[in-house]
N, C-alpha and C positions, 0 to 999 in steps of 0.2 A: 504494500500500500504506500505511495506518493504522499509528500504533504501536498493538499490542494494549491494550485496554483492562485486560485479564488477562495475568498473565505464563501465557509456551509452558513448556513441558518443555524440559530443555537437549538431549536428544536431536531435538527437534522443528527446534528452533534451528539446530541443528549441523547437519542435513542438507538445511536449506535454505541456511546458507550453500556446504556443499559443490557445490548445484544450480547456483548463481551462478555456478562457476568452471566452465561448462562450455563456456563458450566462450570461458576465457582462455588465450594463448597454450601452449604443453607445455615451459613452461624443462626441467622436471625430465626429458622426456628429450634435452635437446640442441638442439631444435630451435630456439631463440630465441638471437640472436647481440645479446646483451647483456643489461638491465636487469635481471636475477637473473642472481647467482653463486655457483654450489655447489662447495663445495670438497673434496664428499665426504662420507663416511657419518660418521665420528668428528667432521669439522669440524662436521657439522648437528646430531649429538648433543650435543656439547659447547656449541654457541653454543644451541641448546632446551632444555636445563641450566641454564645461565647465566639466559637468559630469563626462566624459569621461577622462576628466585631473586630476579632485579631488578624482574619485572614492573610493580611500583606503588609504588617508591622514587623520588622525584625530588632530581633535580639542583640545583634553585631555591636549596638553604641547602645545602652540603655540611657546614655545621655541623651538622646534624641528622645528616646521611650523610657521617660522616667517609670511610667505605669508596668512595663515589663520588669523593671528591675524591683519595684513592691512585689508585684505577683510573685518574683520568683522567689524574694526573701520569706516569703508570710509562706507559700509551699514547702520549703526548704524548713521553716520555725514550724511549721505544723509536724511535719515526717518527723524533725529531731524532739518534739515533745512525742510524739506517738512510739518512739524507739529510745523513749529514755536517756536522751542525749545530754549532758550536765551543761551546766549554763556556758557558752562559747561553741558550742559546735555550732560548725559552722559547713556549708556544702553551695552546690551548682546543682540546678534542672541540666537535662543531657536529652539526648534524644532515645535512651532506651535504655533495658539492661548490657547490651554488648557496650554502647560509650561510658555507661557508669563502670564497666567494671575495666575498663581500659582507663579510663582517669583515675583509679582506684590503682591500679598496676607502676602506671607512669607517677606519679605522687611515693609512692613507695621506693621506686627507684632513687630518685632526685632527693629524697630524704637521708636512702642510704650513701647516697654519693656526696650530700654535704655534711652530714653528721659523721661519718666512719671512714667516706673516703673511698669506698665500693666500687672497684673499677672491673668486678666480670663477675655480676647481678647473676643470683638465681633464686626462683621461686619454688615453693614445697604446698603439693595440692593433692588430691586427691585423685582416680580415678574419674569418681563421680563429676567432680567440679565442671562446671560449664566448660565448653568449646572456648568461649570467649576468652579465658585466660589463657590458652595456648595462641592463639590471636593476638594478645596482647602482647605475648613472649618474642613470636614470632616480629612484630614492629619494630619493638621496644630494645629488643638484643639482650633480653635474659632468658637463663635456659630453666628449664621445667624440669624440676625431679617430682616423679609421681610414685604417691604409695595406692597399695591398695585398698579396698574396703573388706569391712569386715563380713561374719557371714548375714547380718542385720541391715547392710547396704550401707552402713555410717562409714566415716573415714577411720583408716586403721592409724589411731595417733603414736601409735609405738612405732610403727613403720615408719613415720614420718617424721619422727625422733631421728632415728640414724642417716635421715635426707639432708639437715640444716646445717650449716657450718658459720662461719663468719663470713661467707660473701651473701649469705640471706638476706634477702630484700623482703622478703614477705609469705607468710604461711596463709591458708584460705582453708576456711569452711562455711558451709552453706548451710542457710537454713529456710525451706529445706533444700537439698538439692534437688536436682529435678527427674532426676530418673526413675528413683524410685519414693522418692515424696519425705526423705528421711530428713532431719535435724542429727548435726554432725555434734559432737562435744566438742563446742565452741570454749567453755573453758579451758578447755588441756591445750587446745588450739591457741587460743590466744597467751597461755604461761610459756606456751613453746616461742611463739613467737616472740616474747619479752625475755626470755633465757638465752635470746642474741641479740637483743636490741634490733629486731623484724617487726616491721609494722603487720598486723593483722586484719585480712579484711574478708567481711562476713559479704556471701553474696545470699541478700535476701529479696531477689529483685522478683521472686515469686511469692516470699513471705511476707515481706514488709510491709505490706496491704491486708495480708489476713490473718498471721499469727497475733497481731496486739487483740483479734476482735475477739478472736479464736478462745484465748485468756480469760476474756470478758468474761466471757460464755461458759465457763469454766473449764474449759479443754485442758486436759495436762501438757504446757508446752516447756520446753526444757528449754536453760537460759541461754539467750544467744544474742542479745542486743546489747546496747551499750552499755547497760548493768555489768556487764562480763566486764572486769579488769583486763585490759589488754586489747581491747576490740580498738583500733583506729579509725577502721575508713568500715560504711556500708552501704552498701547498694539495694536501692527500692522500687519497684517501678510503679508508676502511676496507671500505669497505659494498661495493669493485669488487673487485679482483685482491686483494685483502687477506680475502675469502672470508667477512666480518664479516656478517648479516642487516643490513637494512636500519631507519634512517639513522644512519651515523656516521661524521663526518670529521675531517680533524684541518688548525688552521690555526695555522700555528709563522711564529715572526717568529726573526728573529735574533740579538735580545739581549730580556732581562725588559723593558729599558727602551722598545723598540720597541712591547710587546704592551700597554703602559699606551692607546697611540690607540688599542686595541679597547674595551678597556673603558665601559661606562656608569656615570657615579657620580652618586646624588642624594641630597641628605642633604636635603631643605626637606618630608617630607611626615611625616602624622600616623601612619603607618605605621612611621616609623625611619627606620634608613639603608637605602638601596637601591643595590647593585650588580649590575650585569648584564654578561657576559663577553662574551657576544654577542648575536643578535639575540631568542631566546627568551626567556621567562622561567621557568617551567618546562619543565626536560627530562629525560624518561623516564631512568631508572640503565640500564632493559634493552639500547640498542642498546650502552650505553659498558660494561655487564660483557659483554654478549656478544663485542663485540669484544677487551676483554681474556684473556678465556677462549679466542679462537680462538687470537690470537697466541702467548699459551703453549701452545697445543697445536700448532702447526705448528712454532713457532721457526724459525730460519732456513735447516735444512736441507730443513723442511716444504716451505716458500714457493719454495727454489731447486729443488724437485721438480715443484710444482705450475708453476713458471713454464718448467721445461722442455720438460713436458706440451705448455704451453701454445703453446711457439715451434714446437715439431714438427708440431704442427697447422697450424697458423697458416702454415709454411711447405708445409705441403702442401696447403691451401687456396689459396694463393697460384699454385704449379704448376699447381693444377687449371684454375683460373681462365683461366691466361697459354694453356692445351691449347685453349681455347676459340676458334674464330675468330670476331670481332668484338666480343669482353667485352675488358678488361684493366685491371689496380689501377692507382688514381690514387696517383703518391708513392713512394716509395723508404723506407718506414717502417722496414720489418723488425722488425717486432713483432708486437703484438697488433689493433692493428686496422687493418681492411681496406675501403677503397672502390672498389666494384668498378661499370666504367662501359662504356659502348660505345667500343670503341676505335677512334677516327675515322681512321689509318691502315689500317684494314680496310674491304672492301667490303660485308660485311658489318652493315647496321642491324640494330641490335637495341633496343628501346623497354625502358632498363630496368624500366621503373615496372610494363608490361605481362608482363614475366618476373618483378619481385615479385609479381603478381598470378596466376602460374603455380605460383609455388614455393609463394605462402597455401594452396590448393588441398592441396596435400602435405605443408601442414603447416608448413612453414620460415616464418619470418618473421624481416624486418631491416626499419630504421627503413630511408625516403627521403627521401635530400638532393638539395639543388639551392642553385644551379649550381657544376657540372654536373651534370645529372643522374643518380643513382648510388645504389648500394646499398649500404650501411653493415654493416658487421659486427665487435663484439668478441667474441675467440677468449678464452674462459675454458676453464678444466676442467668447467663443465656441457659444452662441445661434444663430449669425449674423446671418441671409439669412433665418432662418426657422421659424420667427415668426408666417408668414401669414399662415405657411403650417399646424403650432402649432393652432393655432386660428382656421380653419378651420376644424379641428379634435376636438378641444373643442369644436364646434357646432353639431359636428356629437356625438361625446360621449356623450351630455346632451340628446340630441333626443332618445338617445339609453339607459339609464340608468333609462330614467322617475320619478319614484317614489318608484324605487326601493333602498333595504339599502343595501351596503355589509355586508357581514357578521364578516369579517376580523374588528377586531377594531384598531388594533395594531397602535402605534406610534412610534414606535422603533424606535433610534434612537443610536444605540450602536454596541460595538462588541459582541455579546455574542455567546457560543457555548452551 
């Protein structure tokens, strides 16, 4: 397709981009267990409002957009009170979990390299830990020593023990991670990291929207925010269980002085001075007023509603699951997300990749991980109402798949063309 020589009609436009989405996923009714999160009819009103005010305001000078530089302070003071952040922490909106936790990485570096003097940077992670911090390794030019998890899905912190030395820049645990929805012991994580002088930094850019509410609610969550001695930097995303459109996250260090290694400073060009917070240079007002707009309209009884929603399902997914003979979740999360696999104490085989390929058919779609191989799902409030309908189609799909394999191994998980 040509860009037109002549401009269309905006109706012409508009309904060919609506053509396009005709074979993308159905988030809007339920059927997609992640990557869009609807938090309801007022949340989508209010953040398409917002939108609609910030659309082509950039971030680049908030001198220009004083109003973007409040938003992003009162978001940024909201997330560090909602994560217990002591009076000074201090953080940046980013455009998602992968920039917060690469502003999270780079900040660690430049800390070690002005405090200690660190000239050949290595970070200590987990198996589990996000793609993003091998991403960031690979940028940034520190190498990645990985342990592994334990048999629980948590980080093996013993392992990870005999990884750090004195060129450690930085230990990472999540909470939870995402594979299999577990909460890492972020204390031993974070004493480790302080037993080299390594900044620690928790990625909770799936938790940090629904473990505070989670709490509330009285869920048993295990410490992992800034309560933990040790914790320096964490990453939140706005854009998941914080019900924000898409991209905006938030990466909070634990004192102003910590969040100076994020920043970019150049004063040598014909341009001026040049300062950069994080990896952008410009960035859209719209994700960072919509996000403030949601969170004033939810506040916090909003968010401890929608996260109850959330565990109710999520725990009757769960049941549904365990009813099944030869499926069962990896992990003891008890939360929001769920990896559901062949349970090898069963006689029954079941080919999950081939029962994803049963449930696309019906509509349901979840990312595929490996190893092991499994099927992935976070429980938002887009899933509300259509658990039982979901569960009943998982019964029909295993009856239907037998013992057969797909053929498809793929676990893609990327943009690629």
């Amino acid at each position: 397709m040509s860009m037109p020589t002549s401009g269309r009609s905006i109706d012409d436009v508009m309904a060919d981009l609506a053509a396009k989405r005709d074979h993308d996923v159905r988030w809007e009714d339920g059927r997609t267990f992640g990557m869009v999160y609807d938090g309801g009819p007022g949340v989508k009103e209010v953040a398409e409002r917002a939108a609609a005010m910030y659309l082509h305001e950039n971030a680049l000078n908030t001198m220009a957009f004083p109003s973007l530089r409040e938003i992003q302070s009162d978001v940024v003071g909201w997330t560090a009170e909602l994560l217990h952040g002591p009076e000074g922490t201090a953080g940046f909106l980013t455009s998602g979990g992968t920039e917060s936790i690469l502003c999270g990485v780079k900040a660690a570096r430049e800390r070690a390299r002005k405090e200690r003097g660190v000239g050949q940077p290595n970070m200590v992670l987990a198996s589990s830990a996000h793609a993003a911090f091998h991403k960031a390794a690979h940028l940034f030019g520190i190498e990645t020593r990985v342990a592994p998890v334990r048999p629980d899905w948590t980080a093996d912190v013993d392992a990870m023990t005999q990884l750090v030395d004195d060129n450690t820049v930085l230990v990472v645990g999540s909470a939870p991670q995402y594979p299999q929805g577990v909460i890492d012991d972020i204390p031993a994580i974070a004493a480790l990291a302080t037993s080299v002088r390594a900044s620690c930094h928790v990625d909770a850019c799936m938790g940090g929207f629904f473990l505070p509410f989670a709490e509330r609610l009285g869920r048993d969550v295990a410490p992992w925010d800034f309560r933990v001695d040790g914790v320096t930097t964490i990453s939140a995303d706005v854009h998941k269980l914080g019900y924000a459109p898409k991209g905006v996250s938030v990466i909070l260090h634990r004192t102003k002085e910590l969040r100076k290694y994020q920043t970019f400073v150049f004063d040598d060009w014909l341009g001026g001075f040049y300062a950069s917070p994080n990896l952008q240079g410009s960035r859209s007002g719209l994700p960072m007023a919509a996000a403030w707009a949601v969170m004033q309209h939810l506040g916090i009884d909003g968010y401890v509603g929608l996260a109850q929603s959330v565990l109710a399902n999520a725990d009757a997914m769960r049941a549904g699951i365990a009813e099944i003979d030869g499926l069962h979740v990896l992990g003891d999360g008890g939360f929001q997300l769920i990896a559901m696999a062949n349970d090898p104490e069963s006689d029954v085989e079941i080919d999950v990749f081939a029962l994803a390929d049963a449930l696309v058919k019906r509509r349901w779609y979840h990312d595929r991980q490996t190893p092991p191989d499994s099927l992935h799902s976070t429980v938002s409030n887009t899933n509300d109402g259509v658990i039982e309908e979901y569960l009943a189609d998982l019964r029909l799909a295993v009856g239907e798949v037998g013992t057969s394999r797909a053929a498809n191994r793929s676990t893609t998980y990327a943009t690629l063309e």
